[in-house]
C-alpha positions as CSV (number, residue, x, y, z in Angstrom):
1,X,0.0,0.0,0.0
2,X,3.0,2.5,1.0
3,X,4.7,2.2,-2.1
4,X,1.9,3.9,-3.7
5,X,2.5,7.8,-4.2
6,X,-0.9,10.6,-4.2
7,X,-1.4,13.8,-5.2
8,X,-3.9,15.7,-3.3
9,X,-5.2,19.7,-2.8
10,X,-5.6,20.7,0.5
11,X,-6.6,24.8,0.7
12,X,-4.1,26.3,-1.4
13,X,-1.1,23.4,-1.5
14,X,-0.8,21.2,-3.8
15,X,0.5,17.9,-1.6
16,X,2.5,15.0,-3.1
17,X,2.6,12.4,-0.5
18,X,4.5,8.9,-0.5
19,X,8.2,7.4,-0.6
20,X,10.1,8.9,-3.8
21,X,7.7,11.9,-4.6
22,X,10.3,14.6,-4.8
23,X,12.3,12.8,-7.1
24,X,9.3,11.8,-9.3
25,X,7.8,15.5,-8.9
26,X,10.5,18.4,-8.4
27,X,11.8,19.0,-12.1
28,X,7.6,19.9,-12.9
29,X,7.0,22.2,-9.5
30,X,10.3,23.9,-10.4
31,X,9.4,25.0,-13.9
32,X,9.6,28.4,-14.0
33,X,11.8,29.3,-11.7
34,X,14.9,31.7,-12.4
35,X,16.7,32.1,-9.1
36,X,16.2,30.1,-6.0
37,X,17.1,30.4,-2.5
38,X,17.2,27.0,-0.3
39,X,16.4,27.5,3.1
40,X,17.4,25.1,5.7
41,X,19.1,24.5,8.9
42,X,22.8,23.7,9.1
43,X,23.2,20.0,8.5
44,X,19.5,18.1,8.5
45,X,18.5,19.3,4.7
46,X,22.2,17.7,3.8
47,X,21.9,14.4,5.6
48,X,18.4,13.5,4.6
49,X,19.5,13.3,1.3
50,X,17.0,15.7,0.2
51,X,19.6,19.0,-0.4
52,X,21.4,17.3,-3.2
53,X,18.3,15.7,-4.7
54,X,17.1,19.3,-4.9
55,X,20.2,21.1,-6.0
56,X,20.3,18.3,-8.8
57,X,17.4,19.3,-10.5
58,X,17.9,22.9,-10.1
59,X,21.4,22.1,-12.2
60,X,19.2,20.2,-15.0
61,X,16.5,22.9,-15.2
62,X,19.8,25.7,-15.3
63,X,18.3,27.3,-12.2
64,X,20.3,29.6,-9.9
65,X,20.1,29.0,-6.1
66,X,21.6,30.4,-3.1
67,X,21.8,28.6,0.1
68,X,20.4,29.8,3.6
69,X,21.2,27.2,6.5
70,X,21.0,28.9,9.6
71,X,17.2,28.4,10.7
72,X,17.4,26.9,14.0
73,X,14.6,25.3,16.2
74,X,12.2,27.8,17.8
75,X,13.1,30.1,15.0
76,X,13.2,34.4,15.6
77,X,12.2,37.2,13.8
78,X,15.8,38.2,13.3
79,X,16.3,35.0,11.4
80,X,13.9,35.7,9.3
81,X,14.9,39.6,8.5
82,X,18.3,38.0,7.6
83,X,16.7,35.9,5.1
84,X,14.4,38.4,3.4
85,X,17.4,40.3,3.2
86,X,19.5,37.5,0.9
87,X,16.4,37.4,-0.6
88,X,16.1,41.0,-1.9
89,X,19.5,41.3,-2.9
90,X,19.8,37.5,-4.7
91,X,16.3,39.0,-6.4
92,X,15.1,35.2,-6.1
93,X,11.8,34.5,-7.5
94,X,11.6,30.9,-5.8
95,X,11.7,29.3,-2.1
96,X,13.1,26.1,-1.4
97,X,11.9,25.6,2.3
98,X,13.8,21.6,3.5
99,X,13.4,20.7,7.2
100,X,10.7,20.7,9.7
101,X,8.3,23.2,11.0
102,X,11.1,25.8,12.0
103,X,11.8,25.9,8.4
104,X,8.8,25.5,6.5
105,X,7.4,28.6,8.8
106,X,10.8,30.5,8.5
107,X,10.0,30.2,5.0
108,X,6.8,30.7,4.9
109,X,6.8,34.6,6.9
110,X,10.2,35.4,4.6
111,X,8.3,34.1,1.0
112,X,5.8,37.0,2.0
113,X,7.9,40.0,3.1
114,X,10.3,41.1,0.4
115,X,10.1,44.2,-1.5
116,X,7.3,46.0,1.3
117,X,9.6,46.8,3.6
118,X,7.4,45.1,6.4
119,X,10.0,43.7,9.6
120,X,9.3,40.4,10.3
121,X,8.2,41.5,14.1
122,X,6.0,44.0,12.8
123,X,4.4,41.1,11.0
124,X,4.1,38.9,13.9
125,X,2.1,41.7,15.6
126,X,-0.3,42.3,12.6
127,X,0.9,44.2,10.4
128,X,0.0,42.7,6.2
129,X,1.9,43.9,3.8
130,X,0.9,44.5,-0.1
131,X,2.2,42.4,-2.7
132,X,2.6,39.1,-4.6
133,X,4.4,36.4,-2.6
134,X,7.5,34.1,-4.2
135,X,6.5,30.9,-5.1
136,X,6.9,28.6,-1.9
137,X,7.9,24.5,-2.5
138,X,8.4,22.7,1.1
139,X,10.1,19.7,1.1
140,X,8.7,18.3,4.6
141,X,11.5,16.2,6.8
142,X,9.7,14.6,9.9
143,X,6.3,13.0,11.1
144,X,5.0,15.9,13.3
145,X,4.9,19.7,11.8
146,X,1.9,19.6,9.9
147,X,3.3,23.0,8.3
148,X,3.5,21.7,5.2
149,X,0.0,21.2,4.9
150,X,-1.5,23.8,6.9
151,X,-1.5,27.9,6.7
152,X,0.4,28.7,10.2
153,X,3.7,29.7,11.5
154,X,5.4,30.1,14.6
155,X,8.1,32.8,15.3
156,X,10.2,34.4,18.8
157,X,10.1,37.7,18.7
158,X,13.7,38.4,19.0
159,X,14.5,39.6,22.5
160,X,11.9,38.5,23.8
161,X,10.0,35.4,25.3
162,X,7.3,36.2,22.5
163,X,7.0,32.9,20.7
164,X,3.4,33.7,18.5
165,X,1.5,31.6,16.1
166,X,-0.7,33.3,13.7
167,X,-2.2,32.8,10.1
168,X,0.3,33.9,7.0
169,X,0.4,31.2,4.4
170,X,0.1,27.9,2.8
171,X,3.1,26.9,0.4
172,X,2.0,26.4,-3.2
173,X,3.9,22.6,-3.2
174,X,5.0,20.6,-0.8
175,X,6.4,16.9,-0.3
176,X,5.9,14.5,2.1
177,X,8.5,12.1,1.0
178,X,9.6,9.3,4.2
179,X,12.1,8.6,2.3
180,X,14.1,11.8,3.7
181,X,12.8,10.8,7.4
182,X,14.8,7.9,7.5
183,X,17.7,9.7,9.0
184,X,16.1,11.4,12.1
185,X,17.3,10.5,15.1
186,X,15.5,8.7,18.0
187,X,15.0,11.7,19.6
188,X,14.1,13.5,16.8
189,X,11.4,10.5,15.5
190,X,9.7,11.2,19.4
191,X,9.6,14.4,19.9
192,X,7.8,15.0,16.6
193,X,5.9,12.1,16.7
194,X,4.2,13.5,19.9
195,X,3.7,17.1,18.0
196,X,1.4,15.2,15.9
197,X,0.0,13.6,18.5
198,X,-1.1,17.0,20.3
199,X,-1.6,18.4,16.9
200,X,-4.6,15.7,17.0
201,X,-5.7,15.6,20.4
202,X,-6.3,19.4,20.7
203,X,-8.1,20.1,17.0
204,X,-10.0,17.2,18.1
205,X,-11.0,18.9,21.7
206,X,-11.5,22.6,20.2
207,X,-14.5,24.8,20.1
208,X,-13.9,24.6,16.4
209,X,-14.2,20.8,16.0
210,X,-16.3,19.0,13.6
211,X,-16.8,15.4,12.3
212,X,-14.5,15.8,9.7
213,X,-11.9,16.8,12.2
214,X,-12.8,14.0,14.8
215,X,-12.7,11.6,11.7
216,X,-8.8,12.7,11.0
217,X,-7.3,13.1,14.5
218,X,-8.7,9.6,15.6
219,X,-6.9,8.3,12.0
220,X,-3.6,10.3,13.3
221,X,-3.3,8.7,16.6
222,X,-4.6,5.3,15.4
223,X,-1.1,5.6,13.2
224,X,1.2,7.0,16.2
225,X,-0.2,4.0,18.4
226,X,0.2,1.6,15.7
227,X,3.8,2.7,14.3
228,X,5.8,4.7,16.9
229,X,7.1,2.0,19.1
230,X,8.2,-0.3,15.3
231,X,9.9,2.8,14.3
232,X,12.0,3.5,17.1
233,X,13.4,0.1,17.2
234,X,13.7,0.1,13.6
235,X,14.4,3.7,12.2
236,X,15.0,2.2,8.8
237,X,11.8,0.6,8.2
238,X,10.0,3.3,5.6
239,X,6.1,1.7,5.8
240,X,6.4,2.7,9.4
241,X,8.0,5.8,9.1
242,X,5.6,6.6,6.2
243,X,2.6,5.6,8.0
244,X,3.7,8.5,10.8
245,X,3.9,10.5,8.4
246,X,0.9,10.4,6.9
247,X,-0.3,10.8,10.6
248,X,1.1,14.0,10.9
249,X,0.2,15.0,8.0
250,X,-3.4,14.2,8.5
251,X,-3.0,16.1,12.4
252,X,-1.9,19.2,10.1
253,X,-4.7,19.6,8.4
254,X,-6.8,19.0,11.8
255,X,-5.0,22.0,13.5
256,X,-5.5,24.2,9.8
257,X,-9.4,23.6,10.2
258,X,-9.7,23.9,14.1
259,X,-6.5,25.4,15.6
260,X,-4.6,24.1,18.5
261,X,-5.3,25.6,22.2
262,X,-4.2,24.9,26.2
263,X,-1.5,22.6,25.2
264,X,0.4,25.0,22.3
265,X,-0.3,28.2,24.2
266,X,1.7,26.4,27.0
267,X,4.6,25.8,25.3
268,X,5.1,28.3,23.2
269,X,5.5,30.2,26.4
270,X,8.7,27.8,27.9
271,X,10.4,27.6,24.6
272,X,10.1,31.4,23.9
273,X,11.7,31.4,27.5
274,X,14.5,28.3,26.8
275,X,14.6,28.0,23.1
276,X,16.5,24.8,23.8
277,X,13.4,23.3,25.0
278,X,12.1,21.2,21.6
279,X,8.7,21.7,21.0
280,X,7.7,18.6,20.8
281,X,9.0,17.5,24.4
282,X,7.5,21.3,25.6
283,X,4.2,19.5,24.6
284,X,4.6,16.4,26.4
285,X,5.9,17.8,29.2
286,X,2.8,19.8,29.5
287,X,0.5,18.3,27.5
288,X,-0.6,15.3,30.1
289,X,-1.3,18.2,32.8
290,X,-3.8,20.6,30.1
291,X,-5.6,17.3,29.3
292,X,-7.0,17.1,32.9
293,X,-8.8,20.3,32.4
294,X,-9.4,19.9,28.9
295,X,-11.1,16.5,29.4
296,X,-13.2,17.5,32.4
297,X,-14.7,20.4,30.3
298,X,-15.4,18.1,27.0
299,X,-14.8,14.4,27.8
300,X,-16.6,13.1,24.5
301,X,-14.2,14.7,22.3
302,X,-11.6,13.9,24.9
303,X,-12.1,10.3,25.2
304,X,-12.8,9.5,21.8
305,X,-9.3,10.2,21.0
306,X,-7.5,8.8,24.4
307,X,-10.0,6.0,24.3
308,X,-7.3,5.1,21.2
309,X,-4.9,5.1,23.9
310,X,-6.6,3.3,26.4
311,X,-10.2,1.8,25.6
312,X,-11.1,1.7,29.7
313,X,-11.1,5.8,29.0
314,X,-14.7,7.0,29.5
315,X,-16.3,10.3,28.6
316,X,-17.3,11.2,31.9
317,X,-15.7,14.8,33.3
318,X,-14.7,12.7,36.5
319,X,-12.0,10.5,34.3
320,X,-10.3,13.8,34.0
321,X,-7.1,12.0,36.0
322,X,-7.2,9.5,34.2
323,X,-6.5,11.0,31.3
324,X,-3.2,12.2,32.4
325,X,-2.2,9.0,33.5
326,X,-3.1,7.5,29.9
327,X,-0.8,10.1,28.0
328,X,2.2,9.7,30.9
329,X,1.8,6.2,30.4
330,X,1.5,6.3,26.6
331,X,4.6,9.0,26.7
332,X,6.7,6.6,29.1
333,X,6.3,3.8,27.2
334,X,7.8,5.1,24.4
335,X,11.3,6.6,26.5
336,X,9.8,10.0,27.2
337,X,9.7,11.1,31.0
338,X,11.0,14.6,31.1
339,X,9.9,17.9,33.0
340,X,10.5,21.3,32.6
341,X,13.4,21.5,35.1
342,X,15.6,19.7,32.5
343,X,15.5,22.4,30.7
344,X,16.7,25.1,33.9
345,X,13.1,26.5,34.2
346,X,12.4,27.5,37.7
347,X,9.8,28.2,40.0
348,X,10.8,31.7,39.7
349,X,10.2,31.3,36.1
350,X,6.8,30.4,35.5
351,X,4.8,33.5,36.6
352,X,6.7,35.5,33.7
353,X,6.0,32.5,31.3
354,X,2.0,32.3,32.4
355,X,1.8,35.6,32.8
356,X,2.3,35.9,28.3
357,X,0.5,32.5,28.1
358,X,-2.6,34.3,29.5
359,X,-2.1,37.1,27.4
360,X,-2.2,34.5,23.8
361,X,-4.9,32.7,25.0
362,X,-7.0,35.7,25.0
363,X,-5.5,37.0,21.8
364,X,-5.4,34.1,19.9
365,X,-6.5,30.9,21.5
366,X,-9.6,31.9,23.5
367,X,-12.2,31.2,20.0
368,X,-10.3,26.9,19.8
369,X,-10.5,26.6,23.9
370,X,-13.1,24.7,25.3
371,X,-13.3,25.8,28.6
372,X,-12.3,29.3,30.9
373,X,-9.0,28.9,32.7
374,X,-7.7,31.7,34.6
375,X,-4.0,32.2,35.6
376,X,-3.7,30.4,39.1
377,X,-4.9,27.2,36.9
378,X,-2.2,27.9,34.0
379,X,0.3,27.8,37.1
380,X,-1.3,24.9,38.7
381,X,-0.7,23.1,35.3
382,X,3.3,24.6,35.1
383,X,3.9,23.9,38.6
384,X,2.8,20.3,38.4
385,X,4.9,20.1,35.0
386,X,7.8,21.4,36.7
């Protein structure tokens, strides 16, 4: 079944999903180009594989390119000023975004702002720029952005502790090839894995929820149950790598119809404080702890997810305990047992973090949350995260 390739059109990307799609499908989404800038970080574009499959068919199709590697995890507004700049003065007409969701959404922000004069912070606060946008390709590289597929980004506001999601984009084409997520590492395979997961759990629990959303999030986690523990003891095996990501790629479009909420809001608070803090681990470290209030205020759309998990899960607001022990356990099972203190955040810490959580949930995240939570619950959560 995996070795079968599919095109589909999701909003405005044009997806090509399955093991050797890139290769099969760059030369026709490059026509056109002129001039190219690849954007990536500093080694996981070249060890996938996927960098010199790309430069290769730029050379046949007598494209220029330009290389940008330094896009690093929890990516800033100053990274992506830097790139706009090469941008402008390479006067490419093409982006070439290969790694993960610091990448694609790097990308994504930088495809939108040259030529307008727009900062990238000033975009991140609101401000939309006039103009066309450079043609976008993302050429995905693990099982858990969903960026590929969905119209989001997520940037730091350099300086700050400001790490902000918001609407800007979808690319016009991306690739979900596994055969360039072969080479992630163990940690790397989790820790996106679980972004996924979340990505799932929460679209599935948000105001903004529908069947069509239930229907995808239960197919996502049905995958990361059935094909996370086979592919960390075998990170060569490509049906089960491919079968995670087409779960994650199923959670992105979940999150691009419903959003995200607690769990997200959470994080991107720690790991606009520690940007060392991987975003996938800042979700699981938190993620068990939202779930108890998220399931006691909808416990259907809770358990119907969990109950994937564990079947004894019941949609009753007084399993709300339960629930964290089912993701814990889940999350254990699979190596992960981490809090936020391995990553030197401190009691003294979280009232400055809660303090801009509160702030985004109202923003941003108050019309996806399914229930009121005030700031001596947001604590409650980081305290017993700690």
């Amino acid at each position: 079944m995996w070795s079968r390739q599919f095109k589909i059109r999701f909003g405005e990307v044009e997806l090509y999903f399955g093991p050797g799609v890139l290769r099969d499908n760059s030369k026709q989404a490059l026509q056109g180009s002129k001039k190219a800038v690849i954007v990536s970080s500093k080694s996981a574009a070249k060890i996938s594989g996927a960098f010199d499959d790309i430069v290769s068919v730029l050379n046949t199709l007598d494209i220029e390119y330009t290389v940008f590697n330094k896009v690093t995890p929890n990516p800033t507004t100053g990274i992506v000023n830097e790139l706009v700049e090469l941008i402008e003065g390479y006067n490419a007409d093409t982006i070439i975004a290969i790694g993960g969701g610091s990448v694609i959404d790097t990308a994504k922000v930088a495809s939108i702002l040259p030529y307008t004069g727009v900062k990238a912070e000033e975009y991140v606060y609101g401000k939309r720029p006039q103009g066309s946008k450079l043609k976008l390709i993302a050429v995905n590289l693990t099982h858990g952005t969903g960026s590929e597929v969905d119209r989001f980004a997520v940037l730091t506001v350099s300086g700050t502790i400001e790490k902000r999601g918001f609407i800007t984009r979808y690319p016009d084409i991306s690739f979900d090839d596994s055969y360039y997520t072969l080479t992630l590492s163990r940690e790397q395979t989790l820790y996106t894995t679980l972004d996924a997961f979340y990505h799932a759990y929460e679209a599935a629990t948000s105001k903004r929820n529908n069947i069509f959303v239930l229907t995808l999030a239960e197919e996502a986690v049905e995958k990361v149950t059935s094909y996370l523990e086979k592919t960390l003891s075998e990170p060569r095996n490509l049906e089960a790598r491919t079968n995670l990501l087409y779960a994650s790629m199923l959670a992105g479009m979940c999150i691009d119809t419903s959003g995200t909420h607690l769990v997200h809001a959470l994080e991107h608070g720690f790991s606009g404080l520690n940007p060392d803090l991987p975003h996938g681990a800042g979700l699981a470290i938190v993620g068990p702890y939202a779930a108890y209030y998220i399931h006691k205020a909808v416990p259907e759309e809770s358990a119907r997810i969990l109950r994937i998990l564990d079947p004894s899960i019941k949609p009753v607001s007084e399993d709300a305990e339960k629930a964290v022990k089912i993701i814990q356990e889940f999350q254990r099972k699979h190596g992960f047992e981490q809090r936020l203190s391995d990553y030197g955040i401190r009691e003294v810490d979280l009232e400055k973090v809660v303090d801009f959580v509160e702030k985004t949930i109202r923003e941003r995240y108050s019309v996806n949350l399914p229930l009121n939570i005030d700031k001596s619950t947001l604590l409650e959560i980081a305290r017993r995260a700690l």
